[in-house]
Backbone bond lengths (Angstrom), bond angles and torsions (degrees), N, CA, C in turn:
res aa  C-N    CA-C-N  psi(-1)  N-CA   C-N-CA  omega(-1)  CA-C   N-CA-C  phi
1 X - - - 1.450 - - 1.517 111.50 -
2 X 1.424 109.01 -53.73 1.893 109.62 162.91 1.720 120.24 -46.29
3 X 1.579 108.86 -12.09 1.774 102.39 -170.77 1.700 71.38 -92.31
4 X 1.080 122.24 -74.43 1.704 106.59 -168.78 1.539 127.63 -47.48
5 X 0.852 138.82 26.33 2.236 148.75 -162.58 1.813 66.81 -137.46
6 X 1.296 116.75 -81.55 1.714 123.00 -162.00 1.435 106.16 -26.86
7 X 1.401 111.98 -54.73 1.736 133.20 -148.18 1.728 83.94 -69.48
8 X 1.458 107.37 -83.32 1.325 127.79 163.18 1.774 118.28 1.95
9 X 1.412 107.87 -62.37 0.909 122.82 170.33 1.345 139.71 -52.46
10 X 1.701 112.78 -62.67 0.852 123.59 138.80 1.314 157.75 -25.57
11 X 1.440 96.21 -34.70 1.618 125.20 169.76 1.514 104.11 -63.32
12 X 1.796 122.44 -40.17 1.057 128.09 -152.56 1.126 87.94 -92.40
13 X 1.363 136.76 -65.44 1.589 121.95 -165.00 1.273 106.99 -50.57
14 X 1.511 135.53 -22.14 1.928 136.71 -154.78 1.733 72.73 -85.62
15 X 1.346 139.08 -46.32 1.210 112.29 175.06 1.406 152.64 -61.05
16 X 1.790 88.09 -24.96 1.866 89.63 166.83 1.245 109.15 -95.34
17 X 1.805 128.48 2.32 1.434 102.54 179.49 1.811 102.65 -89.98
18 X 1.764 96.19 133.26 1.509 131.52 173.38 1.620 89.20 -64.27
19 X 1.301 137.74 -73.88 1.201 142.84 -126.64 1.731 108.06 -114.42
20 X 1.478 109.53 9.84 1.120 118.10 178.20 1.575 121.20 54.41
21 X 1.293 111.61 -2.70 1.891 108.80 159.63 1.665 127.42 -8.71
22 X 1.924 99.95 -47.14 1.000 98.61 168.53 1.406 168.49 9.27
23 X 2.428 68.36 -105.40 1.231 89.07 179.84 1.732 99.35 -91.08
24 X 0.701 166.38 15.39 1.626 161.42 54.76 1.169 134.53 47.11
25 X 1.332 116.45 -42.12 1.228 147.19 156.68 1.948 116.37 -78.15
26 X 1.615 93.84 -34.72 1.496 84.64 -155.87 1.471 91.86 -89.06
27 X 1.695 117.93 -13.11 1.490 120.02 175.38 1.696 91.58 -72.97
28 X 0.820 126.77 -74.40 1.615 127.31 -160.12 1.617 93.30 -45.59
29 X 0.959 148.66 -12.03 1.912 131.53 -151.31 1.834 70.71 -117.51
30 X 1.142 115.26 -40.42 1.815 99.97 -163.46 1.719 103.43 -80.48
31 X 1.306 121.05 -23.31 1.311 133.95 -167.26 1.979 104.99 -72.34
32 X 1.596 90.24 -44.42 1.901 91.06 -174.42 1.664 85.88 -76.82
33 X 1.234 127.16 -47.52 1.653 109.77 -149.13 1.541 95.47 -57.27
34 X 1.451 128.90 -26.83 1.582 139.93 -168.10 1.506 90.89 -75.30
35 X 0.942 133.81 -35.45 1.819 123.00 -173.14 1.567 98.91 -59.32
36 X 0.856 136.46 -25.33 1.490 140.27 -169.38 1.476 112.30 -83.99
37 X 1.400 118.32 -31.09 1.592 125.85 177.15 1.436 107.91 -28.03
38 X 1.433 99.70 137.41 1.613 115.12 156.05 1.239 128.72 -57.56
39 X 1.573 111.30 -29.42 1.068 145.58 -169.03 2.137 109.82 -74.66
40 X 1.414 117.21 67.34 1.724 103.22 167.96 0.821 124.19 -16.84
41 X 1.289 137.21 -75.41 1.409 129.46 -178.72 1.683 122.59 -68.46
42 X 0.822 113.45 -24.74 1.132 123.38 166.75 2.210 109.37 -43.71
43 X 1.314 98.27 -63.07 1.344 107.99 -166.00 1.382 105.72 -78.92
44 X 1.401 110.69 -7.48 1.928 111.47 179.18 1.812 79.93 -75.00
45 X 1.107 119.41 -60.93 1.636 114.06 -167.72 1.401 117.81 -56.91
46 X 0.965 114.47 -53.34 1.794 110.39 -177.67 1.957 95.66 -64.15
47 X 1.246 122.21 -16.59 1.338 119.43 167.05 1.712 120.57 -70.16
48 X 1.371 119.61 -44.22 1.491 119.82 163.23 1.533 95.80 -64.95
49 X 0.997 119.01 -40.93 1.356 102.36 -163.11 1.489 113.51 -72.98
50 X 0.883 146.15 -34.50 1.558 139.69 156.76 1.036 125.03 -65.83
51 X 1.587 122.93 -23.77 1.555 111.72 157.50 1.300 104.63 -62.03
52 X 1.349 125.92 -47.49 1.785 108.73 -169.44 1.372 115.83 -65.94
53 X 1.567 113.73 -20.32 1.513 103.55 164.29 1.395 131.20 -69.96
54 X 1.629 110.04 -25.69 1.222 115.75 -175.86 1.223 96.48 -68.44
55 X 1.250 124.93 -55.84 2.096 121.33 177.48 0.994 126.95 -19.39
56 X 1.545 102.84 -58.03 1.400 134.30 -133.00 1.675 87.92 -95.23
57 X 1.229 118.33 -88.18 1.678 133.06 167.73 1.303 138.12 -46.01
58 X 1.959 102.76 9.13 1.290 107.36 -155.46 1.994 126.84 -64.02
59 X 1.810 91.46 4.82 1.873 107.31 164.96 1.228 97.79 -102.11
60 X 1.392 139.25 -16.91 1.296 104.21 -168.35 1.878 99.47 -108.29
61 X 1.188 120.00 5.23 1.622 128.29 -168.49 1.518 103.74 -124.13
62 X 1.161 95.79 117.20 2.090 101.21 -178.07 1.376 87.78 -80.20
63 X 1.674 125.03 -175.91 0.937 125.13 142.29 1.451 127.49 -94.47
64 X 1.548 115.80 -18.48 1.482 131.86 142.59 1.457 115.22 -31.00
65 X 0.999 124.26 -46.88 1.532 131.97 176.50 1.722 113.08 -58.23
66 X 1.803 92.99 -50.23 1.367 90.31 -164.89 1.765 111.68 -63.90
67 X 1.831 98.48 -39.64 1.256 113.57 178.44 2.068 110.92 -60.80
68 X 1.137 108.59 -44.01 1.619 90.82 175.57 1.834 113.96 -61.41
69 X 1.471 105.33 -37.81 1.735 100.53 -174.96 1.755 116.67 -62.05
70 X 1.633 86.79 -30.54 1.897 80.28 179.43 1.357 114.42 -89.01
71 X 1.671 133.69 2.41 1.373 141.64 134.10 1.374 132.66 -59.22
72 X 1.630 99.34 -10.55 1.388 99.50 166.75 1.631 119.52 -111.54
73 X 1.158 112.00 -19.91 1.477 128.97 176.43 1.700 121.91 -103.34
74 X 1.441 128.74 -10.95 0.852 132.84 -165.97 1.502 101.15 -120.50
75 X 1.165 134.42 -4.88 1.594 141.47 -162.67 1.967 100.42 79.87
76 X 1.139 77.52 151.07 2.207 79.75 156.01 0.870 134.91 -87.96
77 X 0.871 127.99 111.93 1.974 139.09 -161.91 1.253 83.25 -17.17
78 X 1.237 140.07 -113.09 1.708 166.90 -109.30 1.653 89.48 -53.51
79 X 1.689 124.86 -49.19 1.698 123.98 172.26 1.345 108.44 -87.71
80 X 1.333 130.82 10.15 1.770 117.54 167.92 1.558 113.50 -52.87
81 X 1.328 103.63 102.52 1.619 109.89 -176.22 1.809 108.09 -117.90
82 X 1.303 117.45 8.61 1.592 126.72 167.20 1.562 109.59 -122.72
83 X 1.259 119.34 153.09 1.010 143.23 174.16 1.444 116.96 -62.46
84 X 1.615 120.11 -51.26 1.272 119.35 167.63 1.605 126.04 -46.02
85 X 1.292 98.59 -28.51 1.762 105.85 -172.68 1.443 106.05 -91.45
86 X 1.298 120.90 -8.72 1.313 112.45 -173.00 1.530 99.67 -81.86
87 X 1.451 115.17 -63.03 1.338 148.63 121.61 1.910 114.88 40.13
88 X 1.554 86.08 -53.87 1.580 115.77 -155.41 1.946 79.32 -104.48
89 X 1.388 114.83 -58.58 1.307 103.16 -161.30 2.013 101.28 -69.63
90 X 1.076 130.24 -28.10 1.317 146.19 155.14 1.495 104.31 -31.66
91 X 1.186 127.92 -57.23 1.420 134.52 -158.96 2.034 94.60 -82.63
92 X 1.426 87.57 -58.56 2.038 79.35 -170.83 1.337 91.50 -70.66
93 X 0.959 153.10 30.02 1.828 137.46 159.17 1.507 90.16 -106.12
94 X 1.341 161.92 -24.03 0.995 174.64 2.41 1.190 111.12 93.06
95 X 1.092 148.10 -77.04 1.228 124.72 118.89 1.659 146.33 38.04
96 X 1.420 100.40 -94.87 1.024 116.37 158.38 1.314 131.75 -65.97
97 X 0.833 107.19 -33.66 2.293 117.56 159.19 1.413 116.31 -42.99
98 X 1.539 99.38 -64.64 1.253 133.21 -168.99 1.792 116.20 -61.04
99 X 1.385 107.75 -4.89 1.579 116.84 -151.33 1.574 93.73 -140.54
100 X 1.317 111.45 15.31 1.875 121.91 167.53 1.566 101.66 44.06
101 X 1.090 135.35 30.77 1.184 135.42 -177.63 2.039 119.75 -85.42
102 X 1.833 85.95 -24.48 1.488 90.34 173.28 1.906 139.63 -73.50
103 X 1.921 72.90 -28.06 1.447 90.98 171.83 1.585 124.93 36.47
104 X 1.409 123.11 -112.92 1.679 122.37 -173.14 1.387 119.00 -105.94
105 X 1.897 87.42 -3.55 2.199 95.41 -153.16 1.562 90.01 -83.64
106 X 1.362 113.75 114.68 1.290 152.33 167.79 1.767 107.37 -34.67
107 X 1.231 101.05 -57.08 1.387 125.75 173.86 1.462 116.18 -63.76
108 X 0.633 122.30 -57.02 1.882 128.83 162.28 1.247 121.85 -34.86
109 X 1.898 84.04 -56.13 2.007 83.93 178.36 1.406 108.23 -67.13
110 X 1.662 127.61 -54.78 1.777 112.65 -169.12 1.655 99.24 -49.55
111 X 0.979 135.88 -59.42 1.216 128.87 -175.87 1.476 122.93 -39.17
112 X 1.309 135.96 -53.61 1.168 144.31 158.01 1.513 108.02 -39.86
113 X 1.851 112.24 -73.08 1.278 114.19 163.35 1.684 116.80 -23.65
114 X 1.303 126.54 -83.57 1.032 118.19 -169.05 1.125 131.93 -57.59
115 X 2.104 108.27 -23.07 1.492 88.68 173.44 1.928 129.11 -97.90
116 X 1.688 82.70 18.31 1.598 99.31 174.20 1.561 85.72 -83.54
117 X 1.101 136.06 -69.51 1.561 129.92 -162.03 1.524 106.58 -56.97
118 X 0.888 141.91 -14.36 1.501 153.93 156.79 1.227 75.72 -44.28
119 X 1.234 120.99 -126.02 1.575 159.42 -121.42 1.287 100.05 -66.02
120 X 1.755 122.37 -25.03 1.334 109.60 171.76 1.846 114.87 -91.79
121 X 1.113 110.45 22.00 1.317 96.87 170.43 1.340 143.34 -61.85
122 X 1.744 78.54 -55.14 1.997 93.19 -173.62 1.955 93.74 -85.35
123 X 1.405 127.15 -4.63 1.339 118.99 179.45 1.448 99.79 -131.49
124 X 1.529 104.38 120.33 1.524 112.42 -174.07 1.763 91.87 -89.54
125 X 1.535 130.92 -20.91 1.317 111.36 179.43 1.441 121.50 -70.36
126 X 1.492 118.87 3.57 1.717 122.08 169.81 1.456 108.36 -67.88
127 X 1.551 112.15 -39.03 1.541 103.65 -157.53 1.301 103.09 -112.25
């Protein structure tokens, strides 16, 4: 009954956004939860597909954003105990490389850095 009030809801804000933020958002939140798929091919696609958002949206998409949604949908590095999520967090770091978004900001890279060294710890086949 809470996924329908949510759905409901949602529907209503996709109506007052002028500038489509939205649905922008609601592609990027469906795009990381897809990095996680069981599904290979599946996650090569939701993988082009978030680099072209990062391109494409690069005012309306932080990379802070991207990094909190795949902490909420992907597990947090430090409990990644499946393969798919590593997998998934592998692909949006990849991603984000791939989509020149890191450019000079100093800050971006340790962050990226560290949460690639996260995830490659307990699996030396990431790095």
């Amino acid at each position: 009954m809470d996924s329908i009030k949510e759905t409901k809801t949602s529907a209503d804000d996709r109506k007052d956004d002028t500038n489509g933020s939205n649905d922008v958002m609601y592609c990027l939140d469906r795009v990381i939860r897809g990095m996680a798929s069981a599904r290979q091919f599946a996650r090569h696609g939701f993988c082009v597909l978030l680099t072209q958002l990062l391109m494409t949206f690069e005012e309306k998409i932080s990379l802070e954003v991207v990094f909190e949604l795949s902490e909420k949908h992907l597990q947090k590095i430090k409990d990644v105990s499946n393969h798919d999520s590593v997998i998934g967090w592998s692909l949006v770091m990849a991603s984000v490389i791939k989509s020149g978004r890191l450019r000079a900001d100093t800050s971006l890279l340790q962050t990226l850095y560290r949460k690639l060294h996260n995830i490659s710890n307990p699996y030396s086949f990431v790095m």
